[in-house]
N, C-alpha and C positions, 0 to 999 in steps of 0.2 A: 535640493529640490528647487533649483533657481529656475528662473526666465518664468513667461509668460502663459496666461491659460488661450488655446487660440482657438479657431473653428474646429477642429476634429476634435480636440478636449472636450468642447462646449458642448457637443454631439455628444459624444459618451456620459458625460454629467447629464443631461436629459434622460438618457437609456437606463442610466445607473438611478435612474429616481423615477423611472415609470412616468416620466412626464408626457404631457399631451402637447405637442407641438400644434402648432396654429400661426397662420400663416399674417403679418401685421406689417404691412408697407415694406423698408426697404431690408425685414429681418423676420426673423420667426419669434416667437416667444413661446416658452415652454414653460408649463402652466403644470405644477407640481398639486396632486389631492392627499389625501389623511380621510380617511375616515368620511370621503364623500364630499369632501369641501375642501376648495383651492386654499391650500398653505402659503404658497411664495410662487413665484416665476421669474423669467428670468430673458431678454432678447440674446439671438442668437444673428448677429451679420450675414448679410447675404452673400458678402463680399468674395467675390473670386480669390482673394488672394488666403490661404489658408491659415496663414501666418498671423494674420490682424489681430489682434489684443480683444481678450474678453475678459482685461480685469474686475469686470465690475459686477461677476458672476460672484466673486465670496460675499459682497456685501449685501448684496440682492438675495444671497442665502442664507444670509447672518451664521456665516463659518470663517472659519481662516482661508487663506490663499493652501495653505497646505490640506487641512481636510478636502478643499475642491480640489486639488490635482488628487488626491489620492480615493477623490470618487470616480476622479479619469483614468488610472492606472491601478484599478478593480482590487483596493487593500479597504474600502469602505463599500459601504451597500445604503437600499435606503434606508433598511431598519437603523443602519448608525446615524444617519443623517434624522431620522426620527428622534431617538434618545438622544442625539444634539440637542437639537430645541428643546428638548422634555426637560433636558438639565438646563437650558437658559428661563424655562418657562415661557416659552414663548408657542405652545401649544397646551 
């Protein structure tokens, strides 16, 4: 599960977590809720080119680089991404 998380991943990660995109200068930011209240988000490039790097979505979600591809290629959902943080305490 090499290479990079890019714009179409980054999309799917927002979809795969019910997030609220919102529109923030040169990117979007998708703005993740629980229970009625913003948990994490995360910028999404505006950038034409689809390919551009969005490593910095695992950290912004405090997961691994693998739990986020594999919220982009639909083997997790948000309820795992919930019991993530449940098990870090972080919720």
């Amino acid at each position: 599960m090499s290479g990079q998380i890019n714009k179409e991943m980054a999309y799917e990660i927002a979809k795969k977590l019910e997030a609220v995109l919102e529109p923030d200068g040169p990117h979007k930011v998708a703005k993740i809720f629980h229970k009625g209240e913003m948990i994490r988000k995360f910028g999404i490039r505006h950038a034409s080119n689809k390919d551009i790097g969005h490593d910095h979505i695992p950290k912004d979600l405090n997961c691994s680089p693998r739990f986020a591809k594999e919220l982009a290629w639909c083997s997790k959902y948000l309820s795992d991404y919930i019991s993530l943080l449940e098990e870090q305490d972080l919720l």
